[in-house]
C-alpha positions in Angstrom: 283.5 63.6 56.8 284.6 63.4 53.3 282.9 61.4 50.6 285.3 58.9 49.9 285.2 58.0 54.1 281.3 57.6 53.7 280.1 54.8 50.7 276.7 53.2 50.4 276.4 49.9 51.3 274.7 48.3 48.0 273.0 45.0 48.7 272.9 42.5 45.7 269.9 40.5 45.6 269.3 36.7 45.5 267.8 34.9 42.6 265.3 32.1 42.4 264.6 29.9 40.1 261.6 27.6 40.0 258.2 26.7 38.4 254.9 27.9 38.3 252.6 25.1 39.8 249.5 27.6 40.5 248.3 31.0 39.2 244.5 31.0 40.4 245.2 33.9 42.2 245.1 37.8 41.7 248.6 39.2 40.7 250.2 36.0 42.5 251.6 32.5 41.5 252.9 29.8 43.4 256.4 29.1 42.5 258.1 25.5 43.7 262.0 25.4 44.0 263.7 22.0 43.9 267.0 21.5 45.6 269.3 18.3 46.5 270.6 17.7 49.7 272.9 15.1 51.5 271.5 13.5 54.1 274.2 14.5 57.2 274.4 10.7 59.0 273.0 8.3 56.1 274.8 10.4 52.8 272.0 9.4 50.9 270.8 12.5 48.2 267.4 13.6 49.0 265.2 16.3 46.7 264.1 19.3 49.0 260.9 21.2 47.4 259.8 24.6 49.0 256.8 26.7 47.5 256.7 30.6 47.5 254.0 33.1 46.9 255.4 35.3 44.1 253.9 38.5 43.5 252.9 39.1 39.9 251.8 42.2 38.9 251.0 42.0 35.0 250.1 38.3 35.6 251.9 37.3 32.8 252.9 34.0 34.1 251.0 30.6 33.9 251.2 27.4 34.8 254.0 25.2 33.9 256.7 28.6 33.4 260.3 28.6 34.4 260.3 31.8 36.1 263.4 33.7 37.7 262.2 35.7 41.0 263.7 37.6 44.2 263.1 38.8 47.5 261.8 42.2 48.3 259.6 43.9 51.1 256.3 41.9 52.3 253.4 42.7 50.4 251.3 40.6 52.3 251.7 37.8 55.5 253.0 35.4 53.2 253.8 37.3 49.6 257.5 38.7 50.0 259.0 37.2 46.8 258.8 39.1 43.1 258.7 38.2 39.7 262.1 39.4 37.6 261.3 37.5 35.0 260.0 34.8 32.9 263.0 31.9 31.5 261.3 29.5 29.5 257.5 29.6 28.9 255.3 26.4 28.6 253.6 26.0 25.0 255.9 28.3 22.7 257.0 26.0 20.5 253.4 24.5 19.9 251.9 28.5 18.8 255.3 28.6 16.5 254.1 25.0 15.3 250.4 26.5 14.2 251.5 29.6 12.8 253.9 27.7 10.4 250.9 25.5 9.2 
């Protein structure tokens, strides 16, 4: 077979996007995602929320964060989801605030 017959599969990945509601735990936080669905019979818009365990190695985000995450191989039974990176952080503006002062 030649190499042009044989070409690797490459598999994008999926991105999340959610918020840090929890990050009591060792190189973990609790992410909730919010997404709006239309109710198949009635048509009325209804907010869907789902929670993941997202694995955090540096533990660099907190509580409050806009983080951006995907899905990898299961670290634990319920941790499969890792952190790419942080979007918007929660209290930036208010250290920028102090230093100015």
């Amino acid at each position: 077979m030649s190499k042009d017959v044989v070409a690797k599969k490459i598999k994008t990945q999926k991105l999340f996007v959610g918020e840090v509601v929890s990050d009591k735990m060792d190189k973990t936080v609790v992410v909730t995602t919010t997404r709006t669905v239309k109710h198949p019979v009635f048509g009325k818009v209804l907010k869907k929320t789902k929670k993941y365990k997202v694995h955090d190695p540096l533990q660099q985000a907190h509580v409050g964060d806009v983080v951006e995450f995907f899905e990898g191989r299961p670290v634990s039974k319920t941790k499969y989801m890792y952190l790419a990176r942080i979007i918007e952080r929660v209290g930036s503006d208010i250290i920028i605030k102090q230093d100015l002062e």
